[in-house]
C-alpha positions in Angstrom: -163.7 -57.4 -76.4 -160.4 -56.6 -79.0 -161.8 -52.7 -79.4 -162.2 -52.9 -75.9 -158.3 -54.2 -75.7 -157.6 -51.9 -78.5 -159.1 -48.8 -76.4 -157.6 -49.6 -73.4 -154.1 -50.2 -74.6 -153.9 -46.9 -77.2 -154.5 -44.8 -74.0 -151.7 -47.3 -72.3 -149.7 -46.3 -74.7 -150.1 -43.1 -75.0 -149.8 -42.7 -71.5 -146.3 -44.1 -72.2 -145.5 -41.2 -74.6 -146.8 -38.7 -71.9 -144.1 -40.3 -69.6 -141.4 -40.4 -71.9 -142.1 -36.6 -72.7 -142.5 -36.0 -68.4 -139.5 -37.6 -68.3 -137.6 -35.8 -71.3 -138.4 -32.5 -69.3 -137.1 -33.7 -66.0 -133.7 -34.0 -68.0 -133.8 -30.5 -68.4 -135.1 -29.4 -64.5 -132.8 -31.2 -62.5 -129.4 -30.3 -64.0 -131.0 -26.5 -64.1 -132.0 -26.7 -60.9 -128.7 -28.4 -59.5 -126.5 -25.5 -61.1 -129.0 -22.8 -59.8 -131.0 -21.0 -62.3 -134.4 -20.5 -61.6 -137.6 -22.9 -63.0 -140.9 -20.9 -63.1 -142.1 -23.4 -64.9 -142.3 -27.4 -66.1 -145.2 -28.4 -68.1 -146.6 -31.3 -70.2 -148.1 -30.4 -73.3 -149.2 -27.1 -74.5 -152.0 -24.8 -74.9 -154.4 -24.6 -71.9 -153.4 -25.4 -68.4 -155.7 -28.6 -67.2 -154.1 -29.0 -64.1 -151.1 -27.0 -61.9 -149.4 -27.3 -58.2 -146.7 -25.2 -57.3 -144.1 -26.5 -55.3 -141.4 -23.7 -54.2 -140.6 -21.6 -56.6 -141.8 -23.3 -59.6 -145.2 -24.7 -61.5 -145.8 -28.2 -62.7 -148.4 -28.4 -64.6 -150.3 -30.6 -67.2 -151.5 -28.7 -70.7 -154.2 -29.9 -73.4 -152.2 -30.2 -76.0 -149.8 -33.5 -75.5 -147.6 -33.1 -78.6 -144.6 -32.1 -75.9 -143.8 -30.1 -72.9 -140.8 -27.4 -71.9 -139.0 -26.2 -68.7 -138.9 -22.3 -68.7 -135.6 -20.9 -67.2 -135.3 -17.2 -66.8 -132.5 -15.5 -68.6 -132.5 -17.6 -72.0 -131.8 -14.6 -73.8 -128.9 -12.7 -72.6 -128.6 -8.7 -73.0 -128.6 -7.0 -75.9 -124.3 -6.5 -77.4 -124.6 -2.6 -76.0 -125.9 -4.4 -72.8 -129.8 -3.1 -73.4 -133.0 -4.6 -73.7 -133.5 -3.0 -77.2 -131.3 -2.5 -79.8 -132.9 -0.4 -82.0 -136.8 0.2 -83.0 -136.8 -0.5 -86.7 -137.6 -3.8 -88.0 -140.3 -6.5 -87.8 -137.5 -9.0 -86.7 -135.2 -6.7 -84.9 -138.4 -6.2 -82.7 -139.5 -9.6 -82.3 -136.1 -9.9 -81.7 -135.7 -6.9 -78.8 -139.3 -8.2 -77.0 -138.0 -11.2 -76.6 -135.3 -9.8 -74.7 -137.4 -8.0 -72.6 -139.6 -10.7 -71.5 -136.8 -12.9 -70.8 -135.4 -10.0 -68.3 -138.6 -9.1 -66.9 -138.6 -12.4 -65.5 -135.0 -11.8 -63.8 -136.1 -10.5 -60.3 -133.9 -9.6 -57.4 -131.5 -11.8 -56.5 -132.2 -13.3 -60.1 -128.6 -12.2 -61.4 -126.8 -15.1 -61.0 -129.4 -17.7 -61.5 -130.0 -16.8 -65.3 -129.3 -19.7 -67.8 -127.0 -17.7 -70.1 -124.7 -17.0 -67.4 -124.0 -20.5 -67.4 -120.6 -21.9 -68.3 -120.6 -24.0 -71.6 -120.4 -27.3 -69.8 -123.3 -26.7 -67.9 -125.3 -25.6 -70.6 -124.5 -28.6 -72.6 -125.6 -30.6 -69.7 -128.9 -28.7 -69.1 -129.4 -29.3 -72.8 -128.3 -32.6 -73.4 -130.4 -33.8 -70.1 -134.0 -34.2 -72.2 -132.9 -36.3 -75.5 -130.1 -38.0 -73.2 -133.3 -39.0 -70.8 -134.9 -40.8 -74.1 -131.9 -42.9 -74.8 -131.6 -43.7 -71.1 -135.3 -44.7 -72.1 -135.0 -46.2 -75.1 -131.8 -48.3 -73.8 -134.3 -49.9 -70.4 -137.0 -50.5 -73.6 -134.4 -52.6 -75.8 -133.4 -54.8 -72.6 -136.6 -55.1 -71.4 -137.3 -56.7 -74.8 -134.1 -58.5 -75.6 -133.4 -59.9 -71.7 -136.9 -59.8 -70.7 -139.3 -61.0 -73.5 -136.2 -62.1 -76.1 -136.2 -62.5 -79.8 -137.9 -64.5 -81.9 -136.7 -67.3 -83.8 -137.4 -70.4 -85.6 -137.5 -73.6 -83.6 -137.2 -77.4 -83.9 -141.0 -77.6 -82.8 -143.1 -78.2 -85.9 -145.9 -76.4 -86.9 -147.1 -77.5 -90.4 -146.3 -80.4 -92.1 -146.5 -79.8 -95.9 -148.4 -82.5 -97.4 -147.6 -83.0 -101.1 -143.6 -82.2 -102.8 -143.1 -79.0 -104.3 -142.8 -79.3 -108.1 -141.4 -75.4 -108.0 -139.7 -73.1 -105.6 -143.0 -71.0 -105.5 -145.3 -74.3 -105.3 -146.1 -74.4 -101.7 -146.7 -77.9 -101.9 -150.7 -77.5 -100.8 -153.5 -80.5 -101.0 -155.2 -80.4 -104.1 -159.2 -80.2 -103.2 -160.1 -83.8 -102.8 -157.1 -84.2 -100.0 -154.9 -85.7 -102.0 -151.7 -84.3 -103.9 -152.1 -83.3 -107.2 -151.0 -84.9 -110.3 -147.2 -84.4 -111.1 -146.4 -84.4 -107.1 -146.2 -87.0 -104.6 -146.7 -86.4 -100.7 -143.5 -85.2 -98.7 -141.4 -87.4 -96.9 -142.7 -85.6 -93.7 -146.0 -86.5 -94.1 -144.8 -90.2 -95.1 -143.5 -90.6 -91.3 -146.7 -89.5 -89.9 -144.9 -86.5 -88.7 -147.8 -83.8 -86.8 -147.9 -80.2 -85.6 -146.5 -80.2 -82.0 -143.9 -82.7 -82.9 -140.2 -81.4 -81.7 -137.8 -82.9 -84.0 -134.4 -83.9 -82.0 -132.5 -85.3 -84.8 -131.9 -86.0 -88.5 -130.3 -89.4 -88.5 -127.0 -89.5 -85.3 -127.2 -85.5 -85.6 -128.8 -83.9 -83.1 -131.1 -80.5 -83.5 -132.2 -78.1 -81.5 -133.3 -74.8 -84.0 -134.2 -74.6 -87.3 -130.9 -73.5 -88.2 -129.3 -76.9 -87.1 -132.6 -78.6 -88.1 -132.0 -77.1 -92.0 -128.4 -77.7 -92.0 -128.6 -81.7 -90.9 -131.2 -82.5 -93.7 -129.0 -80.9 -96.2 -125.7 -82.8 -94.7 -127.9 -86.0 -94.7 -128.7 -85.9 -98.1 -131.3 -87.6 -100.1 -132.0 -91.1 -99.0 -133.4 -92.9 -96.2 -132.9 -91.8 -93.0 -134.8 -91.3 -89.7 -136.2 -88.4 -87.8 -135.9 -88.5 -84.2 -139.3 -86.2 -82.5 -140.7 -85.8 -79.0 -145.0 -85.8 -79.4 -146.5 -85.7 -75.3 -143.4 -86.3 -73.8 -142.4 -89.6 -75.5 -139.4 -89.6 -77.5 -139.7 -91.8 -81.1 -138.0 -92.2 -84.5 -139.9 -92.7 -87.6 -137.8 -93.6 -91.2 -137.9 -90.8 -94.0 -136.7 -90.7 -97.4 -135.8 -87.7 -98.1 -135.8 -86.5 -101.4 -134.5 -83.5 -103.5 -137.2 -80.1 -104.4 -136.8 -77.1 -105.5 -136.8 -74.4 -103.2 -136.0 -70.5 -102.8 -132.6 -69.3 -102.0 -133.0 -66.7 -98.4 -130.8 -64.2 -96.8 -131.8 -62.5 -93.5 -135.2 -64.5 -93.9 -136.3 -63.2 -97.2 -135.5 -64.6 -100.5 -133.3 -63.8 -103.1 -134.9 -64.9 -106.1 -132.6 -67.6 -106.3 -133.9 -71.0 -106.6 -131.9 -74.1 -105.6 -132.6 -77.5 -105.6 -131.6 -79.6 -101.8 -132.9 -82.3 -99.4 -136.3 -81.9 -98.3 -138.3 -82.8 -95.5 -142.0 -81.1 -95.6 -142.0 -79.1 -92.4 -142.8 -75.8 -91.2 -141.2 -74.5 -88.3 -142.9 -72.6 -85.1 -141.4 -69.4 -84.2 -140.1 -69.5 -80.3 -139.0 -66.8 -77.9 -135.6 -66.8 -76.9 -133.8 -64.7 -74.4 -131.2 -62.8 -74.9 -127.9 -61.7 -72.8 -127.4 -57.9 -71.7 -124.1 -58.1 -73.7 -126.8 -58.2 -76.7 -128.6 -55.0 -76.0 -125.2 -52.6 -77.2 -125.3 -54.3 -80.5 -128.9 -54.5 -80.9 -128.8 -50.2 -80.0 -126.4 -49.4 -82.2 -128.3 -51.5 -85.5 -131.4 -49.4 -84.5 -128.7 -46.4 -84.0 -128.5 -47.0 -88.0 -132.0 -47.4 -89.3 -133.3 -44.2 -86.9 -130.8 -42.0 -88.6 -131.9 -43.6 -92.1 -135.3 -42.9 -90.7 -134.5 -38.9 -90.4 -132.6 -38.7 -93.0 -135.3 -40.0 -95.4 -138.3 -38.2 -93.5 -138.6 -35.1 -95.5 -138.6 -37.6 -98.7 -141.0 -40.0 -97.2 -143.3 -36.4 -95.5 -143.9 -35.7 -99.4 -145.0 -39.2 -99.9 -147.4 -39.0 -97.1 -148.8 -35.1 -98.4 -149.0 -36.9 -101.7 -150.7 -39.9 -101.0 -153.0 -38.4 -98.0 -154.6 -35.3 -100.8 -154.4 -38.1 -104.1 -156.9 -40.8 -101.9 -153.8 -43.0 -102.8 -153.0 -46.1 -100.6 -150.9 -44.5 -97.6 -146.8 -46.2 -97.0 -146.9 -48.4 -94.2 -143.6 -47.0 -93.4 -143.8 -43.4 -93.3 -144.1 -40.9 -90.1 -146.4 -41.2 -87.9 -147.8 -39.4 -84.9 -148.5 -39.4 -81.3 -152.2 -41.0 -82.2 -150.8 -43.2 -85.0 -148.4 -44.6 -82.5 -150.8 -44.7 -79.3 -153.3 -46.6 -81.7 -150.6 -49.0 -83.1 -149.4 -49.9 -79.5 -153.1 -50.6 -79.0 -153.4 -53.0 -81.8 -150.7 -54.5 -80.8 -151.9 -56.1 -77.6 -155.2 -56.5 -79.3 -153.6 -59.4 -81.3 -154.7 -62.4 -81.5 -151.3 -64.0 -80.8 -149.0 -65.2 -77.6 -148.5 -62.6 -74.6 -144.7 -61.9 -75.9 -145.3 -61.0 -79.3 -147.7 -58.3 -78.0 -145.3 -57.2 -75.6 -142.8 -57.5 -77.7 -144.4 -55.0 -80.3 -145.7 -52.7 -77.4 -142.3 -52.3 -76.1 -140.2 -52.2 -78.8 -142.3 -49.1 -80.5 -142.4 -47.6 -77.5 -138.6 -47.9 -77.5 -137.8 -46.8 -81.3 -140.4 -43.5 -80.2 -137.6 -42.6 -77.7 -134.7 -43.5 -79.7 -136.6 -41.3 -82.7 -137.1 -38.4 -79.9 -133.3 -38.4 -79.0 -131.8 -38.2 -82.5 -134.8 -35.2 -83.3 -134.0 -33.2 -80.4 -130.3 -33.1 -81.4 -131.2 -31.6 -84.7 -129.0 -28.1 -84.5 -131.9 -26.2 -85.4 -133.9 -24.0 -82.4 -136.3 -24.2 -80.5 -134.9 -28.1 -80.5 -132.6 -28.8 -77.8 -129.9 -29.5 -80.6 -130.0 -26.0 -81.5 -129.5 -24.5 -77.6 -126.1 -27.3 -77.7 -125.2 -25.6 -81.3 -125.1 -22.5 -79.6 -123.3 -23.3 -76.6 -120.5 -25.2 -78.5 -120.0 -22.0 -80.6 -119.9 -20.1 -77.6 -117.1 -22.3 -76.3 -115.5 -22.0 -79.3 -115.3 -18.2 -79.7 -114.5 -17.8 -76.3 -111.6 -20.4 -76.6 -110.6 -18.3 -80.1 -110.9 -15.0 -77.7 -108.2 -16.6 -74.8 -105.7 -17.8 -77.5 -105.8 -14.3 -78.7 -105.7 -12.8 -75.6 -108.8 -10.7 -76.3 -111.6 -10.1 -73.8 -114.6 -12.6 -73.5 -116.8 -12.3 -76.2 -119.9 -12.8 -73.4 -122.3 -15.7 -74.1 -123.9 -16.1 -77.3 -127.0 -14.2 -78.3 -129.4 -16.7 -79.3 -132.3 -14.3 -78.9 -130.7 -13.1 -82.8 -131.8 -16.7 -83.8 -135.7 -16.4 -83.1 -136.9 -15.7 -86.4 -135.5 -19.3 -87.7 -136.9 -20.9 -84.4 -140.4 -19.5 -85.2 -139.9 -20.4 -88.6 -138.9 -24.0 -87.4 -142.0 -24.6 -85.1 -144.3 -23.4 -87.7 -143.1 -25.9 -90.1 -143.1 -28.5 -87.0 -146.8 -27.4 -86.4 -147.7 -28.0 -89.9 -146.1 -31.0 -90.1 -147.7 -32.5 -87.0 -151.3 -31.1 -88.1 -150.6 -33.2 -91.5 -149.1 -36.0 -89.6 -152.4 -36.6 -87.2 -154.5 -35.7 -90.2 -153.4 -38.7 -92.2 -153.5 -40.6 -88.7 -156.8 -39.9 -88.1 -158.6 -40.6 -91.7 -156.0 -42.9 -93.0 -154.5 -44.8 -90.2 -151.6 -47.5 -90.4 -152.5 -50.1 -88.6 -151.0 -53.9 -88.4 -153.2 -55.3 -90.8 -152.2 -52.9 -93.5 
């Protein structure tokens, strides 16, 4: 039944990345269409078609390869700077460069001269542009209040669920049963267990102060001190209060909910908490974007660092990071995993959405990369073009024309092949050496 689970929620995921690419491409057709330039062409994926409709003057389409998708406008490439299709016929690059051109007229047909994408103004460019990765965050931004408003956080409650049965004689003792049940020598069972305290058990005080998280629960055995006291609980819907003394253990110092190898000693009860979901407001979703904001552009900042890591570990048979890239089939089987878990329904949905909505958060910053074929690099070029035609009217010169990105191929070919290899080592490792939950 869990591979079954597993199966059936790596394709749901997947298709989830197949809509959030779909999606990302729409971004780009519907401001190109609004403004008028001609579509021949939306597809998901690449490589061979699997399945095509055309509906007016352009084809949608579905291709074999899902590691993305474009919209095809005519006229990327404007004329040559003497207003030809080839400049010159000398060159590897200056050719690649001239074809280029060519193809990108021969799709201008008549009528075609004012529907080509580089006679776009700047703004409209920049929109056109801008529509795919902004589509992501629009995305990623439902995702994070579907989790936060929807499903919520988790946190550490007031419910119990342990009680530690013998006193921690260190800050790394966990205060375990020896083997016959009873506590080992040197230790004494905790105050907890005294009161007859049992998993289920909702503590709603610590002496007059009343509790409601773990937080407050912490904070009003620490104000209470050592001593006798009582612990007020609800077990099946019947409220009591049991007399504790509570006495002083060792115990490590946290911060964010990991410790800090500090060890202080403080009132102590002998109770673990249970973790509870708790909803958040919308007003939480800005600052929860803008944390994640941070960590993605950590994330692509460190990702050529952390690609080495992953070459070296995938061709040394070392242990692979659980925190390096991963891709489309790493992801869709994680998203699997996740609602393969033996655990409540809103940690796996929890986990299903919220890497669903980091993959769209990840695919906006990418795509904004200044480098072609990105989407980044088209909105490079389209600033600089504003920029020198802005230069041009303070000067009072003529327009400069729109900005020959054909000129820029080479380092767009030179980008995807690096992106190909990349990928190819990314679903390698993903493949043979998978991250997976347990890991």
């Amino acid at each position: 039944m869990t591979t079954a689970v597993t199966i059936v929620g790596a394709l749901l995921f997947f298709g989830v990345i197949g809509l959030s690419i779909a999606l990302h491409e729409v971004g780009h057709l519907l401001p190109a269409k609004r403004f008028g330039v001609r579509v021949p062409q939306y597809m998901v994926g690449f490589g061979p078609t699997l399945w095509s409709r055309r509906r007016g003057e352009t084809q949608y389409g579905i291709k074999a390869v899902p590691l993305g998708g474009y919209v095809r406008m005519i006229g990327m490439y404007p004329p040559g700077p003497d207003g030809t299709l080839r400049v010159s016929t000398t060159g590897r690059m200056r050719t690649m460069i001239d074809d280029a051109r060519r193809q990108s007229a021969e799709e201008v047909g008549p009528g075609d001269h004012d529907r080509v994408f580089y006679r776009l103004s700047v703004p409209k460019k920049l929109t056109v542009m801008l529509g795919g990765p902004v589509m992501n965050l629009l995305l990623a931004c439902l995702l994070f209040t579907v989790l936060l408003v929807g499903i919520g956080t988790q946190s550490l409650g007031n419910t119990v669920r342990s009680v530690v049965p013998c006193l921690p004689t260190t800050a790394q003792d966990s205060g375990a049963a020896a083997a016959g049940g009873g506590c080992p020598a040197g230790s004494q069972p905790t105050p907890a267990a005294v009161a007859g305290l049992r998993p289920g058990d909702t503590i709603t005080a610590v002496g007059a102060t009343p509790v409601d998280d773990w937080t407050s629960l912490t904070a009003a055995v620490s104000a209470a001190g050592t001593g006798a006291t009582t612990v007020t609980f609800v077990r099946d819907g019947v409220t009591s209060t049991a007399p504790v003394t509570l006495v002083a253990a060792p115990r490590p110092v946290m911060a964010d909910s990991a410790p800090t190898g500090q060890t202080e000693v403080r009132p102590f009860l002998g109770v673990g908490p249970d973790a509870v979901w708790v909803r958040q407001p919308v007003t939480a979703v800005p600052g929860f974007l803008a944390d994640t904001v941070t960590r993605t552009v950590g994330a692509l900042i460190s990702f050529p660092s952390k690609l080495v890591e992953l070459a070296g570990d995938v061709f040394s048979g070392q242990q692979r990071a659980t925190d390096g890239p991963i891709s489309v089939v790493g992801a869709s089987r994680l998203g699997g995993e996740a609602l393969a878990l033996n655990e409540s329904w809103e940690t796996k949905a929890a986990m299903f959405v919220s890497l669903a909505a980091s993959i769209n958060l990840f695919l906006f910053m990418f795509n904004l990369l200044p480098l072609l074929p990105l989407d980044g690099g088209h909105v490079a070029g389209a600033l600089y073009e504003g920029a020198r035609r802005q230069l041009a009217r303070f000067r009072r010169r003529r327009d400069p024309g729109p900005v020959d990105t054909a000129r820029l191929l080479p380092v767009a070919y030179v980008v995807t092949t690096i992106l190909l290899v990349v990928g190819g080592l990314v679903i390698y490792a993903d493949l043979f050496d998978p991250i997976t939950l347990g890991s």
